[in-house]
N, C-alpha and C positions, 0 to 999 in steps of 0.2 A: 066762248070767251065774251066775256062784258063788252055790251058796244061804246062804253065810256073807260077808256082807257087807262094809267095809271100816269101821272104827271113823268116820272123817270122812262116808263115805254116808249112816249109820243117823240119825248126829249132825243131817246137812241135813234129812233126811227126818223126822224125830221132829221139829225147829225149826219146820218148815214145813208141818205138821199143821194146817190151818185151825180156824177155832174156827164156823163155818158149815156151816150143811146138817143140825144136828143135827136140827132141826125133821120130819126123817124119820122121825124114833124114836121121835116122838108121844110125847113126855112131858115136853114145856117149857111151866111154866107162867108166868104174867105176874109172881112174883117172880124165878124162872129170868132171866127179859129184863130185868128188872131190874141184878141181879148180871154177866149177858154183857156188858151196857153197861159196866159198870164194868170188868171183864175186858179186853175188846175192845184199846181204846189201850197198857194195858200188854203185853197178848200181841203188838201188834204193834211195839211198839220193843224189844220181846226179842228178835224172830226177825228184826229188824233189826239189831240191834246182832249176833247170832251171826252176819248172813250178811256184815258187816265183819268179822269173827273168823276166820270163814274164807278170806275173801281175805286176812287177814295172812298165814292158812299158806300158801295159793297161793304169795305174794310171796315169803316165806320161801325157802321151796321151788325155786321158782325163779332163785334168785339167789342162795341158798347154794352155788350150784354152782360159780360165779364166784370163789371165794375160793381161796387154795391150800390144801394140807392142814395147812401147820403151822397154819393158824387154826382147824380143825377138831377137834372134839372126838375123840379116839383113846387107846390106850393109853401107860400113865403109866411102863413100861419098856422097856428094850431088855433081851435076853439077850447071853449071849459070843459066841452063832452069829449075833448082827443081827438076829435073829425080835422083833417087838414084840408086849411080853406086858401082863397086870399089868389093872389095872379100866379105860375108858374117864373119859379127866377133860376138863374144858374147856379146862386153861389151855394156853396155846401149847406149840410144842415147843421148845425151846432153839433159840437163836440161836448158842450159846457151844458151849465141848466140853461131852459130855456129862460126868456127873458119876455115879461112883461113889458104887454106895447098894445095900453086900452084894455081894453075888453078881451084882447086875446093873446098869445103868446110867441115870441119871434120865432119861426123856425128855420129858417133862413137867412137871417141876417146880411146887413150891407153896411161898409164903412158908413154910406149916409144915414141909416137908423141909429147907429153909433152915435153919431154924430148929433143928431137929432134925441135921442135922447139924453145925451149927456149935458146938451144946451139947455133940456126941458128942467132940470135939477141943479145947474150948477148956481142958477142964484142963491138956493137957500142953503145947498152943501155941497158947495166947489171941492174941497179935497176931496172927501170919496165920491162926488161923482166924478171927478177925474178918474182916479186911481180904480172907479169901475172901466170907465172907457179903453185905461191901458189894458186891461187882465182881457174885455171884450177882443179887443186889436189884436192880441197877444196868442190867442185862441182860435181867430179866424185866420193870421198870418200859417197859425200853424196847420190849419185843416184845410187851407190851399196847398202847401207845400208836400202833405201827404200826397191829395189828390194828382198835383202835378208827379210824382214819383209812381201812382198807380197806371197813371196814363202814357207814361215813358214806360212801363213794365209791359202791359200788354201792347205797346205798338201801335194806341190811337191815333189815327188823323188828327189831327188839330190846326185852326183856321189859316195858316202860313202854308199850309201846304195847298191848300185850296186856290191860296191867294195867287200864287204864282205860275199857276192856270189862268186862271179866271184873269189876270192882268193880258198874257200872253193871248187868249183868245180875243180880248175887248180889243189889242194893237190890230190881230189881222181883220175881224169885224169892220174897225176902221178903215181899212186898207179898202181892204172890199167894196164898202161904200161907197169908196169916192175911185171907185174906176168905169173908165168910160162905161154908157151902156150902152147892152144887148139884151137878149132874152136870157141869156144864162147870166148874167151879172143879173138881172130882173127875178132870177128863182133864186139866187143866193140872196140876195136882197130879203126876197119872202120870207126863205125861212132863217133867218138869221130876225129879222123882225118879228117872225113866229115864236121863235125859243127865246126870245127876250122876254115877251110878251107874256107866256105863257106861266114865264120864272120868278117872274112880279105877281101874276094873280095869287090873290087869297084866297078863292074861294074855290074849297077842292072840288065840289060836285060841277062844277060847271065843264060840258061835254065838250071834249078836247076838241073833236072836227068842227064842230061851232066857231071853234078859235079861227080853227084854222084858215075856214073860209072868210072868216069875217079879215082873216091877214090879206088872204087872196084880193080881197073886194078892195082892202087899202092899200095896197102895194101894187100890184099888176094892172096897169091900163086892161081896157077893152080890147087893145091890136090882139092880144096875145093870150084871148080864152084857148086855145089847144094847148099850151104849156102850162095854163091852171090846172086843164083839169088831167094833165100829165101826172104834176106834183100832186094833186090834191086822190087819184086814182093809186099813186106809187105812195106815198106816206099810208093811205087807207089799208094796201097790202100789210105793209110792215108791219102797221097796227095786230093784225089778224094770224102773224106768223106762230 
């Protein structure tokens, strides 16, 4: 297996870090158990709720595939040789002709191109550039509306349902934070700082255990190198499973 990870593997395996067995480490005391108690139920509807988060992208994933391409997020032009150029947008591809915009052709359009061309034209012929702008609107209303019916049809995930994870996870994160510490409030700490951390980066090639440690280095004092390299030995397993 690749010793650079996949962004969703590292994700499972940092989630799925038990909060158990530290008692090997011979330095939990009876307020420590105290605090895990309290720990405990929220770590475990965290790494619940992430392990529904990632069966959305499973679902995703697997039924994004079902869709045609005009529903597919792609490039927002054509050029004069038919090559599609331009930045990668969401909205559909035209239903209509395409539409002249410069030098090359809209194939993606957005209410703001609309808009923006219709501003470029209306001085010298306000009525048909209006009455272009309406049939534009009229056309793009319509080839959302499709799309929305395509994606109710196969059962896609769509960002509300993400949402209401992702809120749910950010409350007990919180929580978590600001409970007294110990060494286990210190490893929830890390990697709850890790998978944030990790969820922000751009840049895929960069070697996950890098992160990691580099999380390790900002999070964990110096007291507590045996439970670094606890966590940092126990994510490395998971990695390799």
């Amino acid at each position: 297996m690749s010793k650079t990870p996949s962004r969703r593997l590292i994700l499972q395996g940092a989630a799925s870090l038990p909060l158990v067995g530290y008692s090997a480490l011979s330095f939990r005391s009876a307020a420590d158990n105290g605090r895990v108690d309290e720990l405990q139920p929220l770590w475990l509807r965290r790494r619940d709720l992430i392990s529904r988060s990632c069966e959305l992208d499973r679902i995703w994933l697997e039924r994004r595939s079902q869709l045609p391409e005009w529903c597919l997020p792609g490039p927002k032009y054509q050029n004069s040789d038919g090559n599609r150029t331009g930045s990668v947008v969401g909205w559909p591809e035209t239903c209509g002709d395409l539409i002249a915009d410069g030098d090359k052709w809209l194939l993606r359009p957005s209410p703001r191109d609309f808009r923006r061309l219709h501003d470029s034209e209306a001085g010298l012929h306000a009525e048909s550039a209006y009455a272009r702008y309406l049939e534009w609107m009229r056309l793009l209303r319509s080839r959302l509306r499709e799309r929305r019916v395509l994606i109710a049809k196969i059962g896609l995930p769509i960002t509300s349902d993400w949402k209401v994870l992702d809120t749910e996870i950010e409350s007990i994160e919180r929580t978590i934070l600001n409970l007294p510490a110990c060494p286990y409030i210190g490893a929830a700490r890390l990697i709850i700082a890790f998978r944030n951390r990790r969820i922000k980066s751009t840049t895929e090639d960069r070697d996950e255990l890098d992160l990691l440690k580099a999380s390790i280095h900002a999070y964990l004092s110096g007291e507590t190198p045996n439970l670094s390299r606890f966590i940092l030995e126990s994510i490395s397993h998971d990695l390799e499973i």
